[in-house]
N, C-alpha and C positions, 0 to 999 in steps of 0.2 A: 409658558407653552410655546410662546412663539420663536425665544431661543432655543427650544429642544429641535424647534421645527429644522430651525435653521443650522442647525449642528449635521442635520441627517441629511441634508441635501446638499451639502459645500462640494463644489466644482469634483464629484465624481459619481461612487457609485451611494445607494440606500439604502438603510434596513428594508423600509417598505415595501421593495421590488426583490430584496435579495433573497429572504426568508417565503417562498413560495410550496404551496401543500401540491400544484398543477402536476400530474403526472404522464411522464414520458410515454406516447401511445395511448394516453385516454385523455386527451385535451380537450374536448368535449363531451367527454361521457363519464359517468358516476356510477361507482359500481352501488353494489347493493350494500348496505352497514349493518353487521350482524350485533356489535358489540360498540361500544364506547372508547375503542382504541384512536388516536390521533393517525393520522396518514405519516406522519414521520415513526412513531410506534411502528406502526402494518410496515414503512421499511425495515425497522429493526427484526422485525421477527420474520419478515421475508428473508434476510440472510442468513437468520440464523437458522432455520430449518431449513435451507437447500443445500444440496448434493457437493455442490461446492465450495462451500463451507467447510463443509463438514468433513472434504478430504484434506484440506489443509494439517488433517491432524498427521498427516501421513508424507509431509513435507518439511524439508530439513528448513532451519532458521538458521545455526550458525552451525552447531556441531551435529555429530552423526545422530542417528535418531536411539534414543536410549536403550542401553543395558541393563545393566544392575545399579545405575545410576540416571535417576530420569534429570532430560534439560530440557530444555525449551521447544517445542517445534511450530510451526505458523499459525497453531491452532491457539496455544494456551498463549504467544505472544499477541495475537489479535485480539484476545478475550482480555488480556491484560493493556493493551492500546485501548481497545474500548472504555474500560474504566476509567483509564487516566483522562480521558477525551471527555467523557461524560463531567466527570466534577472539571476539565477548565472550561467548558460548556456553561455549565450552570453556574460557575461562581463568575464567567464574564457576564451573563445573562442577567443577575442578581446586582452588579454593577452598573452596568452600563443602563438597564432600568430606574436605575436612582438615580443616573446624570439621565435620563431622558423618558421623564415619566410616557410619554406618549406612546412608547414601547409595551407601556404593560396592558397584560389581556389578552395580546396578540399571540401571534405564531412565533414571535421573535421568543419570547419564553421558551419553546422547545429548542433551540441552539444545543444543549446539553444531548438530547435527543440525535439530533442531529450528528454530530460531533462524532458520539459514540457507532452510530451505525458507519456513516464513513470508517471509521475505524477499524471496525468489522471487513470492511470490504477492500479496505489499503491493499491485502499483498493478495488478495484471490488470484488476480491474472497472472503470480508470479509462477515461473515452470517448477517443475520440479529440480533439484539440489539449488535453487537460490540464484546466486548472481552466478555461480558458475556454469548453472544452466540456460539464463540469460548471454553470458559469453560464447559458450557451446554455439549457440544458436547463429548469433551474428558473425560469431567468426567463419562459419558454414556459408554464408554468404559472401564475406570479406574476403576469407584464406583460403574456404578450401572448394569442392567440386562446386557449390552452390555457385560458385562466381560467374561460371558459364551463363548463367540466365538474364545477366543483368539488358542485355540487347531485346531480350523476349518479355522482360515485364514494362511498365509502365513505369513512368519516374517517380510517381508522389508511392506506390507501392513497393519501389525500388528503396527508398529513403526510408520508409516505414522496417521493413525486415532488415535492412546491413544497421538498422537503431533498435532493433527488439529490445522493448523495456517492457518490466512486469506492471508500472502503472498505467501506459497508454490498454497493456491489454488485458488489464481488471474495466477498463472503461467500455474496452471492446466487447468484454464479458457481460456485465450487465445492460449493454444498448444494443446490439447486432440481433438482429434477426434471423437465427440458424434454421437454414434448410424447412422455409416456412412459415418458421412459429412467425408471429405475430410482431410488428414492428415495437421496436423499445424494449424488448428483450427481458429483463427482470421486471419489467415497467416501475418503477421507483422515481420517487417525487426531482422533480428538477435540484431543490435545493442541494441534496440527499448526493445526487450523482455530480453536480458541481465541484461540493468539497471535497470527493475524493482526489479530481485533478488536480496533481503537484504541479505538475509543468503544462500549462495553460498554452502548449503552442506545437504546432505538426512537426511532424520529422523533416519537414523542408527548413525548417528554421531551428533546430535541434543544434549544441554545441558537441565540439567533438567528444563528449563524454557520453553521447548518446542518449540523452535523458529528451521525450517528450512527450506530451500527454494523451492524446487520440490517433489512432490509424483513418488515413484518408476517405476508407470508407465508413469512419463515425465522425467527419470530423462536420458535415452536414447536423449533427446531432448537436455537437458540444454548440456551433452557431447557433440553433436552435435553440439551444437551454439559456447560452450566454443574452443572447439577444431577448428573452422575457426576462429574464432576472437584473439585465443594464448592467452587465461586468462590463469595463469598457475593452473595443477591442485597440491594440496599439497596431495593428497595420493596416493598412491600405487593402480593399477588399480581392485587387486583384493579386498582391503578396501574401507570401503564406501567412495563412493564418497565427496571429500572437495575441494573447490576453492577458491584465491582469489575472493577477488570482479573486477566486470567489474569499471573503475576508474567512470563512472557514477552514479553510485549507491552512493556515498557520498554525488553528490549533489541532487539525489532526496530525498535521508534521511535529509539533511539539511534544504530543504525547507519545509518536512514535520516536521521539529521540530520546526521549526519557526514558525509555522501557529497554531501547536497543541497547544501550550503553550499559546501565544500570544491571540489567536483568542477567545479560552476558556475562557479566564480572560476575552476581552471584553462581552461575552455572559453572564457569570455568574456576572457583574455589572448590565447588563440591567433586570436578571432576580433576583437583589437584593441582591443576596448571599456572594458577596464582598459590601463594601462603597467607595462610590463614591472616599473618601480620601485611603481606601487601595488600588484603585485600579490605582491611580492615581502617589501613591506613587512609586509601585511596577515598572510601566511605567518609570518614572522616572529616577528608579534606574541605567539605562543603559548609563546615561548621565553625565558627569562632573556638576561642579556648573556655569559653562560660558554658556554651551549648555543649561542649563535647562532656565535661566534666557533670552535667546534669544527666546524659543520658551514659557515662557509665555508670553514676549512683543509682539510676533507674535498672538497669541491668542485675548491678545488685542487689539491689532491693526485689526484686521480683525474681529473684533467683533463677537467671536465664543461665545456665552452667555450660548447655548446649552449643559450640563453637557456630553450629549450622546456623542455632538459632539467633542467633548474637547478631551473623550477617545478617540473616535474614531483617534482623529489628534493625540494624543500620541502615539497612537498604530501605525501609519504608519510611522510615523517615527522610532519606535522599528524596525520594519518588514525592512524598508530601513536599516539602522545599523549592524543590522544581518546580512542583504543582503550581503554587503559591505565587513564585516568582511570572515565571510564563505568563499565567493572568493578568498580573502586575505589566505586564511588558505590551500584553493587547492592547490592555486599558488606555496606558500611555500612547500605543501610538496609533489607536484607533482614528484616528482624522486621516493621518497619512495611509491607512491599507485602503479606507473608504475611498482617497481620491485614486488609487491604484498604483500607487506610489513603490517602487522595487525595496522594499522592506525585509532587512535580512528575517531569517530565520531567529523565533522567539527565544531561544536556546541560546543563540548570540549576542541578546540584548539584556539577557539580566546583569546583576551584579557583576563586577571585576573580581573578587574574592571564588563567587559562585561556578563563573566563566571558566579560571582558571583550573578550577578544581576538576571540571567539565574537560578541559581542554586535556588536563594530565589523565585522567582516566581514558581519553579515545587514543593518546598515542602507547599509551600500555596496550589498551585492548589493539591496537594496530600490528604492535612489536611482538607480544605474547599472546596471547588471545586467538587472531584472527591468523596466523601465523604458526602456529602451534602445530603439532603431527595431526592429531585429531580431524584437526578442520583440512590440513591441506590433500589428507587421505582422502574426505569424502570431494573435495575437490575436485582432485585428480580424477576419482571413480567415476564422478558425476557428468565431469566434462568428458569421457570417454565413451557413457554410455550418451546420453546426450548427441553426441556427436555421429553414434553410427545410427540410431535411432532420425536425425535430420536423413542422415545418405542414403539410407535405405526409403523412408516414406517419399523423400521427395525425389527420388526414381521413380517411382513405380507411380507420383504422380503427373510428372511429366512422360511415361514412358508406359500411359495404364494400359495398353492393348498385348505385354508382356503377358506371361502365363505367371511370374514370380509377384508382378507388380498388378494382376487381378488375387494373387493369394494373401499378399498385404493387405488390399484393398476391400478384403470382404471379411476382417478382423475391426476395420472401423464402421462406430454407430452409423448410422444413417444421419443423425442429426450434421453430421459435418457435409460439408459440400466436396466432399474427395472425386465425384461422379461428374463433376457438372463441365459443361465442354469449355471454357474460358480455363485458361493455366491461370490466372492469378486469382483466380476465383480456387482453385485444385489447392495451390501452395501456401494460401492462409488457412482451407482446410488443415493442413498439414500441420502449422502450427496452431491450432486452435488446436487439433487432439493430442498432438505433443506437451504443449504447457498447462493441459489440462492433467496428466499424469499425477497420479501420486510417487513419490521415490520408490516407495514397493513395486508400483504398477510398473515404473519405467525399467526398473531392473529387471521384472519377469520379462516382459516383451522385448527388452534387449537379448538375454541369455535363451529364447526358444529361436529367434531371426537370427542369431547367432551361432546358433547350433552347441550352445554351452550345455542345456537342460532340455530334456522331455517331457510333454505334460504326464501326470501318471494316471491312469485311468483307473 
């Protein structure tokens, strides 16, 4: 017991402090328990029944949103990251138990729990059409009329918008307090909103790739969570803000790289743009020559005839392997996440065999895949609508005593602060109802401000 002890507390962060049920905005208050559900539960099932959830369905992932051929959209790949998240959850949790009996009983058991709902909530803050609505955004700041403002906003809010990234504003999403409601926003357990942060550090201290994990007006929050749960911080209180990662955060990055890679390739055979033999191959690749020859005998033998279906069973067996691997990869270097140690990404640490096979599949999916007509179409479309959709809202919110720029203005909910007399308070309205968009939504309210379409009455 007293090695276990001594395992969990080596020169960084704890299970004991990290796995916390304490929720954001009720830090001393308990609500009422109807049912027997765990507080990491109530967060699963809090995302999964809200509004925002649940428009993801209606949000492009890689290609346009389905025809007569369904793929993928944020909805079914969240639900599918979920999954994956939950079993390396529970099979680290079922591990790391056996190396450190002192863990069991506890809240560290629900890790799988955990895992999964981060999961869940990975791409909510993403805009609509994807990263190309994230570019729209920032380039509007960057390149085009937005760049006037940089003198009239503030710097740490200045940094925050020319870096719009969809994971700092899933974080925004679930903690900001809109126009009233109640501080901690989805109110969700510390742990819970910890793991979603990929990038543990503000936009002041952000690389030029633009990736960071909280807007300065949450970044009092994520201090606040980091600071009960003991993530360590690596700067100095007067520099911006940088953190390790919460040890979660590895494994919902891991399940989201297994789904993104993987899932893509199946989608982009069904809608042609691979062949059936690259796509089979590339599947393949993850497997010795014993393994492979076992599961075409399996294919035959269960008379799978179905080309679709073929992928399909290669692919789940990829996604299991990965699974498997990943875990294997926590396990090992669980000492080094605990002391806060910059530990690549799980995906990077498995096998050399496994790696490589990984690696040949992202630069297909880079060259063919993501490069394709298909995707550079919705692209193109995305970032145009996108783009007049910024010009427009953020006139009329810098410019509200217009007659044009009160007609915008009284098409957004109340819940946004588009009224309120601070401009930087008005221009994250702005992006808070823009990236809350579904693609449907954003093409209708493009083409009526644009004068493409009339409503029909």
């Amino acid at each position: 017991m007293l090695y276990c002890c001594r395992l969990l507390y080596f020169c960084g962060m704890n299970w004991s402090e990290l796995i916390s049920n304490m929720r954001l905005g009720q830090e001393v208050r308990h609500p009422t328990r109807y049912d027997d559900r765990s507080e990491f539960k109530r967060d699963y099932d809090r995302l999964i029944f809200s509004s925002p959830f649940r428009r993801l369905q209606n949000k492009t992932q890689v290609f346009p949103l389905p025809g007569s051929v369904f793929v993928h959209n944020r909805l079914t790949h969240s639900l599918e990251v979920a999954s994956v998240g939950q079993s390396l959850g529970n099979d680290v949790a079922r591990i790391l138990t056996e190396r450190h009996p002192v863990l069991k009983g506890g809240l560290f058991e629900e890790i799988g729990t955990i895992t999964a709902t981060a999961c869940l909530a990975h791409d909510m803050g993403n805009p609509p059409f994807g990263h190309s609505g994230e570019r729209a955004i920032r380039s509007f700041f960057t390149e085009g009329e937005g760049a006037s403002l940089e003198a009239e906003l503030p710097r740490k809010l200045w940094a925050d918008i020319t870096h719009f990234e969809g994971n700092a504003n899933a974080f925004r999403l679930l903690t900001h307090r809109f126009n009233g409601r109640r501080e901690g926003g989805f109110v969700m357990t510390y742990t819970t909103l910890a793991s979603i942060v990929k990038y543990p550090y503000s936009s002041l201290a952000a690389p030029p790739d633009g990736k960071f994990g909280f807007f300065s007006e949450e970044e009092h929050l994520y201090e606040r969570i980091a600071d009960k749960l003991g993530i360590r911080r690596l700067s100095f209180r007067e520099e911006p803000a940088v953190y390790s990662r919460h040890p979660l955060v590895y494994l919902v990055e891991a399940a989201d790289d297994i789904c993104y890679e993987i899932m893509d390739l199946e989608d982009a055979y069904k809608l042609k743009i691979l062949s059936y033999e690259e796509a089979v191959s590339l599947l393949m690749n993850f497997f010795d020559e014993e393994a492979r020859d076992r599961m075409r005998r399996r294919i035959e033998e269960e008379g799978i005839s179905d080309t679709n279906e073929q992928v399909g069973y290669l692919r789940a067996r990829v996604i299991g392997r990965l699974t498997n691997l990943c875990t294997e990869a926590f396990v090992e270097n669980e000492e080094a996440i605990l002391r806060g140690d910059s530990v690549p990404a799980l995906i990077k640490l498995i096998p050399e065999t496994e790696r490589k096979a990984y690696a040949e599949l992202s630069s297909v999916s880079r060259t063919k895949i993501y490069k394709s007509k298909p995707v550079l179409d919705i692209e193109l479309s995305g970032y145009k609508i996108m783009e007049t959709l910024m010009e427009q809202m953020t006139a009329a919110a810098v410019h509200p005593d217009r007659f044009y720029s009160q007609q915008l203005i009284s098409r957004v909910s109340s819940q946004y602060d588009i009224r309120a007399k601070d401009l930087g308070t008005r221009i994250l309205a702005v992006l808070d109802y823009i990236s809350g968009m579904t693609d449907v939504y954003a093409l209708d309210v493009y083409q009526k401000i644009s004068g493409i379409s009339l409503p029909i009455v």
